[in-house]
C-alpha positions in Angstrom: 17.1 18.8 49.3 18.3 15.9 51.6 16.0 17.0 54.4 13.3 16.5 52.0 15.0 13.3 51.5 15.2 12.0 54.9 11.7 13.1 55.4 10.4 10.5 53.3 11.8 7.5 55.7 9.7 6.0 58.5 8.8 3.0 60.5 6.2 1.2 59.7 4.1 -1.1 62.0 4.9 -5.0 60.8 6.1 -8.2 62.6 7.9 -8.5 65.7 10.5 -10.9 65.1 12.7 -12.0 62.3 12.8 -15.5 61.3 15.3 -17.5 59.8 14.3 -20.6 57.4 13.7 -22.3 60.3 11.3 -20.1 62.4 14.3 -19.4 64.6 13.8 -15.3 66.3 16.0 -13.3 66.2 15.3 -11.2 69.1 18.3 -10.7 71.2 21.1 -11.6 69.1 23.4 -9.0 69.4 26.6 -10.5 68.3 28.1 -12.2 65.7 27.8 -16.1 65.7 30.8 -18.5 66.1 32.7 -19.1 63.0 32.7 -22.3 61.3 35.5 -25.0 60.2 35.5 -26.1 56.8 34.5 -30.3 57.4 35.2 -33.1 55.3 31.3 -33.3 53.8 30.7 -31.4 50.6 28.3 -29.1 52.2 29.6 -28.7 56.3 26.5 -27.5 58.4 26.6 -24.4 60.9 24.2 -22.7 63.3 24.8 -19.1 64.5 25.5 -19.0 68.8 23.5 -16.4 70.6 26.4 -14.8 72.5 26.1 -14.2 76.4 23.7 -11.2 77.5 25.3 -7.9 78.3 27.3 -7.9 75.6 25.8 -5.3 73.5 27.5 -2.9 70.5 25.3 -0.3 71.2 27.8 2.0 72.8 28.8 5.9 73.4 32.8 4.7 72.6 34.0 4.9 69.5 34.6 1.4 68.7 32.6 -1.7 70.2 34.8 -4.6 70.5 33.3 -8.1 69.4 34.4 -11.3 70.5 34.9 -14.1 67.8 35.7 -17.8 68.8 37.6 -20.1 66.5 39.0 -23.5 67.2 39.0 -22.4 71.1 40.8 -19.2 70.4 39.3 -16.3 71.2 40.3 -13.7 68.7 39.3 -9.7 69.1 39.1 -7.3 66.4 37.5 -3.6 66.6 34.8 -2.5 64.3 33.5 1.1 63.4 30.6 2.0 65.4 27.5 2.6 63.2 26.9 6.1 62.3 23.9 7.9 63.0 21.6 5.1 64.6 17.8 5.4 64.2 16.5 6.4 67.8 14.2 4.3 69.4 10.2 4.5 69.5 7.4 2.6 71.3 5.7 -0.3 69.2 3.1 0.7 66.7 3.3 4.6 67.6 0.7 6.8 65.9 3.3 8.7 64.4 7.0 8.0 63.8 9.7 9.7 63.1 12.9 10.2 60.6 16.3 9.9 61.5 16.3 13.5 60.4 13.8 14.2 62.9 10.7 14.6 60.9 7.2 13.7 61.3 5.8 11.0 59.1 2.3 9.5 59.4 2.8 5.2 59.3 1.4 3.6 56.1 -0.9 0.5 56.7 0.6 -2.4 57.4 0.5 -5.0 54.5 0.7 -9.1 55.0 4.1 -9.2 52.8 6.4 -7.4 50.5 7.5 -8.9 47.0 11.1 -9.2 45.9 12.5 -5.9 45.0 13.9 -7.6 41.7 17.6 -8.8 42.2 16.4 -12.7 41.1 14.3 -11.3 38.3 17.2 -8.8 37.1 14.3 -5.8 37.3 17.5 -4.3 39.3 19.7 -3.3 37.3 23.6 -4.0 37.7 24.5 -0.2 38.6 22.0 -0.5 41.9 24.4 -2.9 43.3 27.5 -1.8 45.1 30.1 -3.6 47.6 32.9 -2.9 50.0 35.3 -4.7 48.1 35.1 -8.0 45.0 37.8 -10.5 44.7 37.3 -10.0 41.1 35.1 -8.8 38.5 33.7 -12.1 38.3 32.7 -12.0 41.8 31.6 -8.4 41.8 28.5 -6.9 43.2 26.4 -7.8 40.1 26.4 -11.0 40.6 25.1 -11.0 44.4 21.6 -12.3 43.4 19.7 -14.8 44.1 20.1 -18.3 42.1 22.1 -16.7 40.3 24.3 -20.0 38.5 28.4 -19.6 37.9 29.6 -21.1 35.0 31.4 -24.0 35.1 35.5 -22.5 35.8 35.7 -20.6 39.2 37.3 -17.6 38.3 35.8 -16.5 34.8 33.3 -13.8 34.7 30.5 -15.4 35.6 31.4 -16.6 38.9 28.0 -17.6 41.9 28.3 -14.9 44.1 29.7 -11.6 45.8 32.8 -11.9 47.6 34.6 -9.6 49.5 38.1 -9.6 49.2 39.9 -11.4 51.6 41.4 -8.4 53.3 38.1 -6.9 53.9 37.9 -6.0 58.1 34.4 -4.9 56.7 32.8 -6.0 54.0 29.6 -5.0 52.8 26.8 -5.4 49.9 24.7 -2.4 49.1 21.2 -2.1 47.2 20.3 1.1 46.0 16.1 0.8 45.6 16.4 4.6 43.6 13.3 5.4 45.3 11.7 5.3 48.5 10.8 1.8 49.3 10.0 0.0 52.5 12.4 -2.8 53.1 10.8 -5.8 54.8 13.0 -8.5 54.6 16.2 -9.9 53.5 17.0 -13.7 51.4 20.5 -15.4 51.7 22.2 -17.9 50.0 26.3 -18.5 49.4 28.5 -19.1 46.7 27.1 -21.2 43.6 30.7 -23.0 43.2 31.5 -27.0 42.2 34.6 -26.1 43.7 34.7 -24.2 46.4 32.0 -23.4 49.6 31.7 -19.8 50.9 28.8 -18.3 52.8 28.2 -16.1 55.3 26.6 -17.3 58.7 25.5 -14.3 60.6 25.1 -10.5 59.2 23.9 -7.1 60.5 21.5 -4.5 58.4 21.6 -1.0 57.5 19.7 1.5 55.6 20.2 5.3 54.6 18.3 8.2 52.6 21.8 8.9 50.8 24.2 6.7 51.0 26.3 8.8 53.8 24.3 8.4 56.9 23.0 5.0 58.3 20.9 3.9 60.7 20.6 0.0 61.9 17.8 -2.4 62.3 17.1 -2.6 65.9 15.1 -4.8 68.1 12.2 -3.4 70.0 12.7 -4.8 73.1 16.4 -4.5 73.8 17.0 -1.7 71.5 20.2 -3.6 70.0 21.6 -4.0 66.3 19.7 -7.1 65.7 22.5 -9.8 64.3 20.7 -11.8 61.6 21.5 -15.7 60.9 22.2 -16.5 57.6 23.2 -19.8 55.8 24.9 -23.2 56.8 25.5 -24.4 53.0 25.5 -22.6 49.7 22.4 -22.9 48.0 19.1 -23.2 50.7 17.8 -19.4 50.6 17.0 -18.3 54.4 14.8 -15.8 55.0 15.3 -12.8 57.8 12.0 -10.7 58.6 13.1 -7.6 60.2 11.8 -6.6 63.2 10.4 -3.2 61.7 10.2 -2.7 58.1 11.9 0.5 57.2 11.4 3.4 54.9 14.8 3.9 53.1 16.4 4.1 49.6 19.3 2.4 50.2 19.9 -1.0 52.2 23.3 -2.7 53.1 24.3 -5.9 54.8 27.1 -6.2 56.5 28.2 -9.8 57.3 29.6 -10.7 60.3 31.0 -14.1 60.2 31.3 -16.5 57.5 32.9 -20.1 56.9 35.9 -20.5 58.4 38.4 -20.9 55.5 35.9 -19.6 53.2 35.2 -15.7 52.3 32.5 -13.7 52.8 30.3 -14.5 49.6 26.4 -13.9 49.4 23.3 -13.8 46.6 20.3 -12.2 48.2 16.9 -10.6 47.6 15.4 -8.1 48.8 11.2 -8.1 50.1 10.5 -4.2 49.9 7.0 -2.5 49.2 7.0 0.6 46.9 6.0 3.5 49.3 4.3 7.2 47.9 6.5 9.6 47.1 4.3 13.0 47.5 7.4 15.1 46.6 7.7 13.3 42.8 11.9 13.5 43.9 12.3 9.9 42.5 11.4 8.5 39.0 9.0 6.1 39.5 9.0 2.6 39.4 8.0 0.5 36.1 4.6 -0.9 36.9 4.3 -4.7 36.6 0.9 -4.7 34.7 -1.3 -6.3 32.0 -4.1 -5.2 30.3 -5.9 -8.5 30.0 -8.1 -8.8 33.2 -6.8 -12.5 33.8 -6.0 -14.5 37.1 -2.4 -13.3 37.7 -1.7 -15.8 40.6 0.3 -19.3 41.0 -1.9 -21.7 41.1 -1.7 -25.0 43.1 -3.3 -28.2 42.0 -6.7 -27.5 43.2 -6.9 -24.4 41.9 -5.5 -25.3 38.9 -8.3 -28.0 38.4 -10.7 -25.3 39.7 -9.5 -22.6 36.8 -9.6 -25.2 34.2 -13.1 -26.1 34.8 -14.1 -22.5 34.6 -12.7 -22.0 31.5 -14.1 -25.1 30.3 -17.8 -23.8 31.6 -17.2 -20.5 30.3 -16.4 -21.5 27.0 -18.2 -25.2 26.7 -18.3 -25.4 22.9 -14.5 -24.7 22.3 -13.0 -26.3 25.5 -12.5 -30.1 26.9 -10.9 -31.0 30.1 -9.5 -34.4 30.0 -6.4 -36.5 31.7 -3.6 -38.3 30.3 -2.7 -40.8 33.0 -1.5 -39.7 37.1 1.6 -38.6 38.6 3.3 -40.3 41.2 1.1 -39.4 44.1 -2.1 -39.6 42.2 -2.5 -36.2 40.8 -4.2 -36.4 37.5 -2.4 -34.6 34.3 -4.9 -32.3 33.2 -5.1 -31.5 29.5 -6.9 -28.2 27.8 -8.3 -28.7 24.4 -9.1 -26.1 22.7 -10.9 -26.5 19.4 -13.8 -25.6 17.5 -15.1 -29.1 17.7 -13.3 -30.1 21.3 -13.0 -34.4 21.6 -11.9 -34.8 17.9 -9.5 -35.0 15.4 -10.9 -33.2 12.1 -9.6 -34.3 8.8 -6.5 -31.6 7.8 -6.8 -29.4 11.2 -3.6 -29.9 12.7 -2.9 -31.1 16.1 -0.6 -28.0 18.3 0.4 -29.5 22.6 2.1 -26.9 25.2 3.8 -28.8 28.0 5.1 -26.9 30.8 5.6 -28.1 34.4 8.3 -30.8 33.3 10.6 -29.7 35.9 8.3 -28.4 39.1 9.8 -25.6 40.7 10.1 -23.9 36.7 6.5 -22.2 38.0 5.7 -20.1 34.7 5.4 -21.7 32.3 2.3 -23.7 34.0 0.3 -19.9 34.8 1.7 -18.7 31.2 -0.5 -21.8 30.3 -2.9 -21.1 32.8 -3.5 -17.6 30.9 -3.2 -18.4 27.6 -6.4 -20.7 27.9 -8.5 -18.1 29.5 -7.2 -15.2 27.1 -7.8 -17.6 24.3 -11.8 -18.5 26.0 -12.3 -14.6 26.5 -11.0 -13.4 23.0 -12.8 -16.1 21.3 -16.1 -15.1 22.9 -15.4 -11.2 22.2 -15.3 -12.3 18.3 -11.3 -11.9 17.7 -10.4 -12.6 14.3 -7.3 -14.3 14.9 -7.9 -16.2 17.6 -11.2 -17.3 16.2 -9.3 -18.3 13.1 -6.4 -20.3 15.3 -9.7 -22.6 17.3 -11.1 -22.9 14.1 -8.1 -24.2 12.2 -6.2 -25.8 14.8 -6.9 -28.5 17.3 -4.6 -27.1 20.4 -3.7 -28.8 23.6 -2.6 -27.1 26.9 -0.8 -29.2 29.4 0.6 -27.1 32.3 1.7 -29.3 34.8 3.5 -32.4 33.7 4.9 -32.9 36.8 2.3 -31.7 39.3 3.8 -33.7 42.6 6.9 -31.6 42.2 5.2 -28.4 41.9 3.5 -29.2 44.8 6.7 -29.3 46.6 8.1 -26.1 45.6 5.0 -24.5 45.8 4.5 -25.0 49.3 8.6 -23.7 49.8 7.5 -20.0 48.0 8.6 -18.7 45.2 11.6 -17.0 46.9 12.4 -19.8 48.9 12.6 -22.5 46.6 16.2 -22.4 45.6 17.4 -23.6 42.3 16.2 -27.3 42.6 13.9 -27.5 45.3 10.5 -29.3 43.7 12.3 -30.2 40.0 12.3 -33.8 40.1 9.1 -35.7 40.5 8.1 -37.5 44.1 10.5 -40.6 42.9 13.6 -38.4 42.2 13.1 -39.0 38.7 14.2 -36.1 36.2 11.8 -36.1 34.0 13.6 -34.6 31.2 16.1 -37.2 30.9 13.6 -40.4 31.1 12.5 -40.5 27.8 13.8 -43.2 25.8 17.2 -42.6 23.6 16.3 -43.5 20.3 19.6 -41.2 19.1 22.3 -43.7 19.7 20.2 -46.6 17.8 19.5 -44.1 15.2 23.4 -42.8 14.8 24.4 -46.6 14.9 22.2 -47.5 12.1 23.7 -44.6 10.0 27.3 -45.1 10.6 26.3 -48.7 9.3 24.9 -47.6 6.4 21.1 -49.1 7.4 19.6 -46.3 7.1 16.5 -45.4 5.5 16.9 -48.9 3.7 17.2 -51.0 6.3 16.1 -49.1 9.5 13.7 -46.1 9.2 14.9 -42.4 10.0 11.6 -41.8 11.8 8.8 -43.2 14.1 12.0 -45.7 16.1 10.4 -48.2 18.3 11.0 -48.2 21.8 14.0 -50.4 23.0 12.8 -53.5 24.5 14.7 -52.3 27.7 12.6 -49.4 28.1 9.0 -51.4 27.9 10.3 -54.0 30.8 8.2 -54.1 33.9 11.1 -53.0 36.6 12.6 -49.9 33.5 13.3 -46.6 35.6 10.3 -44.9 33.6 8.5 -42.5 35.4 4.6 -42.7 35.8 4.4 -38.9 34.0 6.8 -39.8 31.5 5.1 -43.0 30.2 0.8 -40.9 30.4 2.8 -38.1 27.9 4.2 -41.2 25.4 1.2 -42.6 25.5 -0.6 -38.8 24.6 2.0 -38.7 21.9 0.8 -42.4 19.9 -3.0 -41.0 20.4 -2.5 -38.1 18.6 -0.8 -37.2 15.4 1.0 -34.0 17.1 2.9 -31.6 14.3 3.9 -28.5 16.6 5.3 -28.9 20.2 6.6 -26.3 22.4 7.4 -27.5 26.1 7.8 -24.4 28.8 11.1 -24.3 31.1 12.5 -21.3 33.0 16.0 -20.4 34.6 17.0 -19.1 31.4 15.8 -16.4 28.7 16.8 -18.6 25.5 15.1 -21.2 22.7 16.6 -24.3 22.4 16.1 -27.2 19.5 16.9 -30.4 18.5 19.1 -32.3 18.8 19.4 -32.3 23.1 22.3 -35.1 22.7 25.5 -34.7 21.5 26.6 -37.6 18.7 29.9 -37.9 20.7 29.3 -40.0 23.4 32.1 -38.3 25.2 31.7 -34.8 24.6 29.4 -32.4 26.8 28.4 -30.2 24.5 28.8 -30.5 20.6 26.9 -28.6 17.7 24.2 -31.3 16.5 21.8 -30.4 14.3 18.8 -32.6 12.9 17.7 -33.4 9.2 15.5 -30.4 9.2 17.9 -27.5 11.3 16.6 -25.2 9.0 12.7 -25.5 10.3 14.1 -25.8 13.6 16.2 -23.0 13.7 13.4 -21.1 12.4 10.5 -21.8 15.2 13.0 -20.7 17.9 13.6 -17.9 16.2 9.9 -16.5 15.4 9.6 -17.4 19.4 12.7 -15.8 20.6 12.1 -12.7 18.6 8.2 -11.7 19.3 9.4 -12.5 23.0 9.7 -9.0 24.6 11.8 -9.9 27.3 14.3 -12.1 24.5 14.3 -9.1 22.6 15.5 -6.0 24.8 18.3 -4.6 24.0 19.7 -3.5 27.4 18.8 -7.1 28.9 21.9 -8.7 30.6 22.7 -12.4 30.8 20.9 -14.3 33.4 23.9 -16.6 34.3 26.8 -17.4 32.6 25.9 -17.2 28.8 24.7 -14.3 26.7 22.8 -15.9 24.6 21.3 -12.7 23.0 24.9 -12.9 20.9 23.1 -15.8 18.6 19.9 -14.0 18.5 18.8 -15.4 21.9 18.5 -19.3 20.2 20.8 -22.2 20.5 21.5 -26.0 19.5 20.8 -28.0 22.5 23.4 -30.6 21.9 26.0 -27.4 21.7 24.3 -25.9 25.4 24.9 -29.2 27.2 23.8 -32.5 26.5 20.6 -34.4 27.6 20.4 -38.2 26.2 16.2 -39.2 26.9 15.2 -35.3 26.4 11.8 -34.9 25.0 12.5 -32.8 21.7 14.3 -35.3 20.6 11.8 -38.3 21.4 9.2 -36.1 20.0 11.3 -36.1 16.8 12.5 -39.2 16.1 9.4 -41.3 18.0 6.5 -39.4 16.5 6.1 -36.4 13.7 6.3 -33.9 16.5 8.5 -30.8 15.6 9.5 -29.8 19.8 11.3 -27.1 21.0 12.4 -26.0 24.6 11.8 -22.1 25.2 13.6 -21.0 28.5 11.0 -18.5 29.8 12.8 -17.1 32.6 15.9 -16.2 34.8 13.7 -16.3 38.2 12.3 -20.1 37.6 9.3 -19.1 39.9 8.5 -15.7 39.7 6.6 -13.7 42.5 3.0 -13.6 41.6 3.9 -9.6 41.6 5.5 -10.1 38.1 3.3 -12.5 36.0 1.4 -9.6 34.6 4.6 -8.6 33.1 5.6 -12.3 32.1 2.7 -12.6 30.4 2.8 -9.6 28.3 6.2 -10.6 27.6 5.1 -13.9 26.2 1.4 -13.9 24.9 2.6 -12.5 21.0 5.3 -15.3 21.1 2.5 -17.8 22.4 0.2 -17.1 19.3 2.8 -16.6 16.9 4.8 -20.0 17.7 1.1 -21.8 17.2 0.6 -20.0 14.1 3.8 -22.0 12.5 1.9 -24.9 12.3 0.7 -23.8 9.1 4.0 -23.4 7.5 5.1 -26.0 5.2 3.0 -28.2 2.7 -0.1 -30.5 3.8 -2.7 -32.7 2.4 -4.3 -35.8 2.5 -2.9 -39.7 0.9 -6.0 -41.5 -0.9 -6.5 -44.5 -2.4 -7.3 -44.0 -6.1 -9.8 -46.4 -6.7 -11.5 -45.8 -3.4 -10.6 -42.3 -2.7 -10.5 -43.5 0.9 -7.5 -41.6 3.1 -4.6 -44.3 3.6 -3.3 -44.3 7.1 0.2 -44.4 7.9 1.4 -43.6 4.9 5.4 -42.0 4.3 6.0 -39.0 3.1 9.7 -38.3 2.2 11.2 -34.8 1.4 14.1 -34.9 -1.1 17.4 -34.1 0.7 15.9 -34.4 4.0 16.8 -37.4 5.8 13.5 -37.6 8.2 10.1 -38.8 6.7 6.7 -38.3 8.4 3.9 -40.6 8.2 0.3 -39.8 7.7 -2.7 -40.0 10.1 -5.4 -43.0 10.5 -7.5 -41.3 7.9 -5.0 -40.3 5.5 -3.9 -36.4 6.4 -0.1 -35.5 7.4 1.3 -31.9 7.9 5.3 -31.3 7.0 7.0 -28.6 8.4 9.1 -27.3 5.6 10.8 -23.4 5.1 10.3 -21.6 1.7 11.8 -23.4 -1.0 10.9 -25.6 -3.8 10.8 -29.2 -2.9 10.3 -32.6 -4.4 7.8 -34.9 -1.9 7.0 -38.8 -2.2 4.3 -40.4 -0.7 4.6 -44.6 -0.1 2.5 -46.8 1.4 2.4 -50.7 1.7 0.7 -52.1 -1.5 0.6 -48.8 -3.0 2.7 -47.6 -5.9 4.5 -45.0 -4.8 4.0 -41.1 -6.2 6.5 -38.3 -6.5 5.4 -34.4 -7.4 6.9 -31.2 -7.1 5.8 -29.0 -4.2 6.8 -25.2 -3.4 6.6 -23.0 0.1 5.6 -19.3 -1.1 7.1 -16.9 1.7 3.1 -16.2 2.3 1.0 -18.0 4.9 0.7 -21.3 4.3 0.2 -24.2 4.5 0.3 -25.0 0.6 -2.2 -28.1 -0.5 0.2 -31.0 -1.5 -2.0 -34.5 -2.2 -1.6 -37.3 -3.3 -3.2 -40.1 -5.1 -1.5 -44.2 -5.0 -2.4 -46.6 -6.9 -2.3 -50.1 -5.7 0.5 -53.0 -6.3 -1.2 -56.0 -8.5 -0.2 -57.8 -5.3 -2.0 -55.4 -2.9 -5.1 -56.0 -5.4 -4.7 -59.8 -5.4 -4.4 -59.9 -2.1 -7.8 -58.1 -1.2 -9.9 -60.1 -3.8 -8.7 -63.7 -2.3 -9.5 -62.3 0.8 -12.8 -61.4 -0.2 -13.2 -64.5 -2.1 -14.0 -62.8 -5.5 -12.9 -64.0 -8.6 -9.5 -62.2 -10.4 -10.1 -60.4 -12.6 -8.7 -61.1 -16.6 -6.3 -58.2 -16.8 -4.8 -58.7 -13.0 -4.5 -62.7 -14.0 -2.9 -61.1 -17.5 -0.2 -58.9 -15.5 0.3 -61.4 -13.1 1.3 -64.2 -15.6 3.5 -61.8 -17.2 5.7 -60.8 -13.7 5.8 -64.6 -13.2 7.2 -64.8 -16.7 9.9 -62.2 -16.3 10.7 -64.0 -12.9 11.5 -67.4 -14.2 
């Protein structure tokens, strides 16, 4: 059976160098680089030494000896020999052959391989083995790219693979389970606030079984090819090999590391599925959709391009507009998507996506991207329920919120990104913490007792520090307020990834001091509820044999959590959405892999389109109506409508509607406006699709009516000059 095994491995014809992040070959370095001393910066800087020519491992003896220089000291130490190297062939041969010795015809070449799925956790734990762990914690699960420790060294979440320090050794294994050609190889070291361990130069294997290896070789000097790796913990540096091999199993072996440090790695793996004629391995799970959609990333001009095809392709449900620029000067495009597109029809409620806040989280802008042209397609084909979501819902798509960031990590790669690369916008600004804190105020006002009497416990101005000329307010930040006073939003959803969790308001803990504290709002329950009708129609959310991304399971609490009890964020947009406007935000964490290979969004999206309809769908839960005048019947804008129990009020619209959020239950609602008598009825939330009809009629103040008729210079009428004498009477 293993012959039929090794039969399946060949070269391939590919690149003819390896490059590091740099560009650097890696032709002709045949020995380990020069270890490194810790410095005194945070993050010390290395670069691996080609060692003088002629000193090649490649050698009939049983050991090779390699020399090492550290601090002027020359130290030797022996090292095993590799077994079974892969004999050499000419470049580009018609036909190859197997370490085992048989013939295998050379697939075409392709112009890159995707990640094999280490980042993405497609791999599972079990096809990832090492020499030796310090500790659990740091065992070979947890050797994958980005991959984030928690915030204790030591627990069991730690940032990397490390060997223990003993190792002579060390290595870190990948087991594809099926024939796959291996293409390339991503580093990065420890993720550690305390500690910095990478490794600065490492050598590659591969095998059929596990037992007998064979090297990766240069083609012009036929040594083991020594690859560089990284000079600080977290910039991922890519290593092309010189010739892609066939293999099931690939190992590196690190050769030298930070001096002081350990040998410590997260990597990926590029490697292209290959045929397997024989059906000896299970196959693969294919990464597919069955919605013939543009499954790409999409920079900004083809972003704008895509958008304007929808928008031509679907003219009568579809509006491109722009809330304002970045930065740089690159607009913020907006979707609408409506049955009447450009306005805002009395008691159709108003639904925004936002994704692209943070520029290197990549997919939640094409999950965007997607949604509007499923949404365009399925509304042309006559779909009933999407039909019935344009019809009675006004819905806005903004996928790039921070476009000059995306820019910047999209030109890095989606592997090569790192963890922070391209989240920030082109001033440095997070945008995510630049909205204004209207918490504190709020939380002041209510240990005072001020509140709702004195200050109101929704629609908080700005502070007057955030409005100055020379505030640190971001040119995104201040187009997306601005969206939010425009339009009388009820639903928001915005799109993050590094995670695989929903989180809701509050974002800020109410101790000033504490990182993370349980803080719920007024209405927890409605909140609690949207995150979880997103977490649970999310596929990916929802498997059972998923494992934690980082350093939380959060699939323990049903996969939602408190923001405020995650870690705090004062100036986060749920809660400015909340307390600023009658906006009802949530954050869904779409991902582990922030940027995803273009390979996977087919399976993204499938794991997200259900919980993208669904979450929309919410908006019709609760109570709506419209606020009239009685005499007039005209809508009364701005009007307050209170829930009993609830400490939050909304408002109503400019021509009288409002929408309230609410859970089954019976409820009693006031409406109040200025001049207006205020009215009080009972309401109820069936468990069935909503939302239930709850209006309201107000009658006017006598002063409200006196007020208007002097104004209009008409005479008072004899009952109003009756009443009026009467108050003034009780008055004196």
């Amino acid at each position: 059976m293993w012959g039929l095994l090794l039969a399946l491995a060949a070269f391939a014809p590919a690149v003819d160098v390896g490059l590091g992040a740099s560009g650097a070959s890696v032709l002709g370095l045949a020995l380990p680089a020069t270890t490194e001393a810790r410095g005194s910066t945070p993050a010390p800087q290395s670069s691996p030494v080609q060692p003088p020519a002629g000193k090649d491992n490649e050698t009939s003896e049983p050991h090779v000896r390699i020399r090492i220089v550290k601090k002027k000291k020359v130290i030797t130490k022996k090292r095993k020999k590799l077994t079974s190297p892969r004999p050499l062939v000419t470049a580009r041969p018609p036909v190859t052959t197997t370490p085992a010795g048989a013939p295998h015809l050379p697939e075409a070449a392709e112009p890159g391989c995707p990640p094999l799925g280490l980042e993405s956790l497609r791999l599972s734990d079990s096809q990832l083995q090492a020499s030796s762990s310090q500790s659990f914690g740091l065992g070979p699960h947890r050797g994958r790219l980005n991959i984030q420790s928690g915030l204790e060294d030591g627990d069991l979440y730690d940032g990397a693979w490390c060997a223990e320090q003993q190792d002579a050794e060390p290595w870190f294994q990948v087991d594809a389970r099926h024939p796959t050609r291996f293409s390339g190889i991503i580093t990065q070291g420890r993720n550690s606030i305390w500690r910095y361990d990478w490794v600065t130069s490492y050598k590659v294997q591969f095998s059929n079984d596990s037992q007998t290896w064979w090297g990766s070789r240069n083609r012009s000097s036929g040594m083991d090819v020594v690859f560089p790796a990284n000079s600080d913990p977290e910039t991922p540096v890519l290593n092309l090999l010189p010739e892609p091999q066939v293999a099931r199993f690939i190992r590196l072996l690190p050769q030298t590391w930070l001096q002081g440090g350990a040998s410590c790695l997260r990597a990926e793996i590029l490697a292209c599925p290959v045929s397997d004629p024989n059906d000896l391995f299970p196959k693969a799970p294919a990464l597919a959709s069955s919605d013939p959609l543009d499954f790409r990333h999409h920079d900004y001009k083809a972003m704008r391009k895509l958008m304007k095809q929808v928008n031509e392709k679907c003219p009568n449900i579809t509006r491109v507009y722009s809330i304002g620029k970045s930065h740089q000067g690159l607009k913020l495009y907006v979707m609408e998507m409506s049955d009447q597109p450009g306005e805002h029809e009395l008691g159709e409620p108003e639904v925004r996506y936002v994704a692209g806040m943070h520029g290197n989280e990549a997919l939640g802008r094409e999950l965007l991207l997607l949604l509007m042209q499923f949404l365009c397609r399925e509304y042309l084909r006559g779909d009933p329920r999407v039909t019935r979501l344009l019809t009675e819902t006004r819905i806005h798509l903004l996928p790039s919120m921070n476009p000059d960031g995306y820019e910047t990590a999209f030109r890095r790669g989606s592997e090569l990104v790192g963890w922070a690369e391209g989240r920030w916008n082109h001033q440095g600004i997070d945008l995510n913490h630049n909205f204004a804190d209207l918490n504190t105020p709020l939380w002041e006002a209510e240990d005072d007792g001020l509140v709702p009497d004195t200050v109101p416990n929704h629609h908080l101005p700005l502070p007057t520090y955030y409005t100055l000329p020379n505030a640190t307010v971001a040119p995104e930040t201040r187009a997306v307020i601005e969206w939010m006073q425009r339009i009388p939003f009820v639903l928001s959803a915005n799109l993050h990834g590094g995670e695989l969790v929903v989180s809701y308001p509050f974002d800020m803990t109410r101790t000033p001091w504490a990182a993370r504290e349980l803080t719920p709002t007024p209405d927890d329950a409605v909140f609690r509820w949207l995150s979880t009708v997103y977490a649970g129609t999310n596929q990916a959310m929802q498997d059972p044999d998923r494992r934690p991304c980082h350093s939380q399971d959060f699939s323990l609490h049903g996969n939602i959590i408190n923001g405020a009890d995650w870690h705090t964020v004062p100036g986060s947009m749920n809660d400015f959405s909340y307390l600023h406007t009658n906006c009802f935000e949530i954050t869904v964490e779409l991902s582990c892999d922030k940027f995803p290979h273009e390979s996977e969004l087919p399976q993204e999206w499938e794991n997200n389109k259900e919980a993208l309809l669904t979450y929309l769908e919410q908006v019709r839960m609760g109570i709506t109506g419209v606020v009239r005048d009685k005499d007039t019947e005209l809508g009364i804008a701005d009007a307050v409508i209170a829930v009993e129990g609830i400490n939050h009020d909304v408002t109503t619209a400019w021509g009288g509607d409002y929408w309230r959020l609410l859970t089954p239950g019976d409820y009693k609602v006031t409406a109040s406006a200025e001049g207006y008598h205020p009215a009080t009825r009972n309401c109820r939330v069936p468990f069935e699709e909503g939302p239930v009809p709850c209006n309201f009629h107000l009658t006017k103040t006598p002063k409200q009516r006196l007020r208007e008729l002097l104004a209009a210079g008409a005479k008072v009428p004899p009952d109003l000059r009756r009443r009026l004498e009467r108050l003034r009477g009780k008055k004196n």
